[in-house]
N, C-alpha and C positions, 0 to 999 in steps of 0.2 A: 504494500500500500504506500510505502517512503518512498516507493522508486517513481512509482505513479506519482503522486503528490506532488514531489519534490524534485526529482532527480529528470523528469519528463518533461516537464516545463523549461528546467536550466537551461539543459542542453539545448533545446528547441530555439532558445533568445540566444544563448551563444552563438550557435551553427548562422541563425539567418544572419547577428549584425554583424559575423566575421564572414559572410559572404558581402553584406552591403558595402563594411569598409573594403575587401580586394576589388572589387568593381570602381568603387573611388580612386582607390591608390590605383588600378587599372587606368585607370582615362587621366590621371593625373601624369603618369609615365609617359602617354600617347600626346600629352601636351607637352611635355617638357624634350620629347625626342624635335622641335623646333630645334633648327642652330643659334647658335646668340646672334650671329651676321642676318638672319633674317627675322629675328625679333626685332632688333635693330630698325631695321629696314621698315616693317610693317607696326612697329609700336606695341609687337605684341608683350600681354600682358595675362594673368589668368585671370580668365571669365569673371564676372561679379556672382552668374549663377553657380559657375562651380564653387567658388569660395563658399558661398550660401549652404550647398550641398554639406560642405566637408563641416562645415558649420556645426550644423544639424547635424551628420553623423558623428561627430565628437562630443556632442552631449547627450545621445542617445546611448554612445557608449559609458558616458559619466552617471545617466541614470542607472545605466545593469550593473557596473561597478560599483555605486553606491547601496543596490539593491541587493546583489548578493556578499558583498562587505556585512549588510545590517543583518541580512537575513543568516547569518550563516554557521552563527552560534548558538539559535536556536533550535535549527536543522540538526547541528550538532547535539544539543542535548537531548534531541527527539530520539535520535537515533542510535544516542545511546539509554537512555530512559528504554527503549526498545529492546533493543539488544540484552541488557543486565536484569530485565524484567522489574516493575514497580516498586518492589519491596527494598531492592538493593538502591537503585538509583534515588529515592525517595528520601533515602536517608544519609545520601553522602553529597546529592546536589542540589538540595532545596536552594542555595544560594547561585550559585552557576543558572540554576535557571530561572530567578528573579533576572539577574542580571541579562541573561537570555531574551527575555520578553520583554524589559523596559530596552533594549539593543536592539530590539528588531522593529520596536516604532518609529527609531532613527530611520526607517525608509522613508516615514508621512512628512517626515521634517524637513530630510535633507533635498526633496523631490521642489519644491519651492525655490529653496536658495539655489539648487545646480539652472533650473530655468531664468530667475533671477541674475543672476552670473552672467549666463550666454547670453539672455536677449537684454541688449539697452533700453528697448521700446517697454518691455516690462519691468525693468529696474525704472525706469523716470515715470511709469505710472503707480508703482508703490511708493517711490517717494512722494511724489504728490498728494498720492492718499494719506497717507501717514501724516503729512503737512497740513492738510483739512483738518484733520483728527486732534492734530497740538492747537491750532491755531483757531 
């Protein structure tokens, strides 16, 4: 049921955005195979939409990173709570998995600020909100 749950999802957000970022870094090589004498020449430059792209996959990576960071001690105590059966795990990790469960809310939290972060357009309308808010 842990493999289901937990182990089937993972992998499932690993496999796709470590396809999405090779297709990035893929057309990113296919741009950069230009010579610099004909960048030069024609001003080139990279894309505004590929920039946008790499954008966005850089903090979709920062959200699964942060997600499986948070999540991952919890996983961990499930699955050993699992494993050592109730009786034994009950009594030597009551505290490991307090700390477990208040570590895996860091996903609701961190998920704001990583968005916050990358986009300025939502970083200058929180601060305005917040600036309503004091003022």
């Amino acid at each position: 049921m842990i493999n289901v749950c937990i182990l089937v999802p993972m992998i499932t957000m690993v496999f796709c955005y470590y396809k999405i970022w090779g297709e990035l870094k893929r057309r990113q090589k296919r741009h950069n195979k230009i010579s610099p004498v004909t960048r030069k020449r024609i001003g080139y430059q990279i894309s505004p939409e590929f920039r946008a792209r790499m954008r966005s996959a850089t903090m979709v990576l920062l959200i699964v990173a942060a997600y499986v960071v948070s999540w991952a001690p919890y996983f961990a105590a499930v699955i050993r709570s699992n494993a050592l059966g109730d009786e034994v795990s009950t009594i030597t990790d009551g505290p490991w998995q307090r700390f477990a469960v208040l570590f895996s809310l860091l996903s609701t939290f961190s998920n704001p600020i990583i968005y916050a972060y990358r986009n300025p357009q939502l970083r200058n309308g929180f601060f305005r909100l917040v600036r309503r808010r004091i003022l």
